[in-house]
C-alpha positions as CSV (number, residue, x, y, z in Angstrom):
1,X,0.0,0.0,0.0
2,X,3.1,2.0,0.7
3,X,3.9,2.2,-3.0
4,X,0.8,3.0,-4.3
5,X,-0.3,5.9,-2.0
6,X,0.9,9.6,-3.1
7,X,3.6,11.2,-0.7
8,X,1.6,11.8,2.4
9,X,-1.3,9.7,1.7
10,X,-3.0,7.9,4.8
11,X,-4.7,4.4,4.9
12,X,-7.0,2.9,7.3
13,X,-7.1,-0.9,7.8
14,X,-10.8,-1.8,8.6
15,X,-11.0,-5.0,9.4
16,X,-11.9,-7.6,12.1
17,X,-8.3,-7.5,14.6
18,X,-6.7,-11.0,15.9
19,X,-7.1,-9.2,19.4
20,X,-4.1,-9.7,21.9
21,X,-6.7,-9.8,24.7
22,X,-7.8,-12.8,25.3
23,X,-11.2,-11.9,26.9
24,X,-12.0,-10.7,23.3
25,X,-10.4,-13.1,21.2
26,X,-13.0,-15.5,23.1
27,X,-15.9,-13.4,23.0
28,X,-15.2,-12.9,18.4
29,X,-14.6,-17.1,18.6
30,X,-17.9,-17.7,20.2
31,X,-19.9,-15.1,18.1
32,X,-18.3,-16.5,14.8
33,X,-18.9,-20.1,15.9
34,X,-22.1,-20.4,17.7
35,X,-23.9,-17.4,16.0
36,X,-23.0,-16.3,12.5
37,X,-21.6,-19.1,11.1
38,X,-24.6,-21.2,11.9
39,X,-27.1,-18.8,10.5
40,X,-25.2,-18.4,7.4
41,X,-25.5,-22.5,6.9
42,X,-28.7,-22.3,7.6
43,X,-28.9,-19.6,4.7
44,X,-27.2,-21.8,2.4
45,X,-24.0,-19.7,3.2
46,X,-21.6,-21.8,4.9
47,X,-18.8,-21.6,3.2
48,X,-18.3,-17.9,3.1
49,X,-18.7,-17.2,6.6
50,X,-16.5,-20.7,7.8
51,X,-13.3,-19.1,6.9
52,X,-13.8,-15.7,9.0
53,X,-12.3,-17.6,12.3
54,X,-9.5,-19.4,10.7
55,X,-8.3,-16.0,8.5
56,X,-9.0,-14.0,11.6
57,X,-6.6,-16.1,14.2
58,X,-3.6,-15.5,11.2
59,X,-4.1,-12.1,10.6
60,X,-1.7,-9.7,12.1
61,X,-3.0,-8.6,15.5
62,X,-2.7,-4.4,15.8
63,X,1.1,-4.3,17.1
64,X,2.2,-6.2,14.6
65,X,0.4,-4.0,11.7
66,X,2.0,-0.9,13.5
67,X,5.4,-3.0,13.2
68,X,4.8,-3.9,9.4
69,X,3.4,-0.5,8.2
70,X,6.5,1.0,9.7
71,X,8.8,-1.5,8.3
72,X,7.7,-0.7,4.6
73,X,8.2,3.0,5.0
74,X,5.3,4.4,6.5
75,X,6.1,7.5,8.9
76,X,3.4,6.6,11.3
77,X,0.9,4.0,12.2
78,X,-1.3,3.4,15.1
79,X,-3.7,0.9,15.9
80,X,-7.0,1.5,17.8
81,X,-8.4,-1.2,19.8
């Protein structure tokens, strides 16, 4: 994203976060696994909601976006919990 942005763009990086706390990361697994992914199968729509918890758990949790966003040259980055 680095590369494409103009010299003193910002991006925002909307997404569910890998959470570092655990409290949270139990609260997103339970929500993902005993609500939304069973009403999406009984909608026919399994498949597109069964990958959220797996993609989720290896997404880079907020310090380490910081870490990588600074590493490819941008001059800030801060991640809201």
């Amino acid at each position: 994203v680095h590369r494409v942005l103009r010299p003193n763009g910002k991006v925002a990086v909307l997404d569910f976060n890998n959470s570092t706390n655990p409290a949270v990361k139990e609260a997103q697994g339970l929500f993902l696994d005993r609500l939304v992914v069973p009403v999406a199968r009984s909608l026919g729509l399994g498949p597109e909601y069964e990958y959220l918890k797996p993609s989720i758990e290896r997404f880079a949790t907020g310090p380490e976006q910081e870490r990588l966003a600074l590493q490819a040259g941008f001059a800030a980055a801060t991640h809201y919990p």
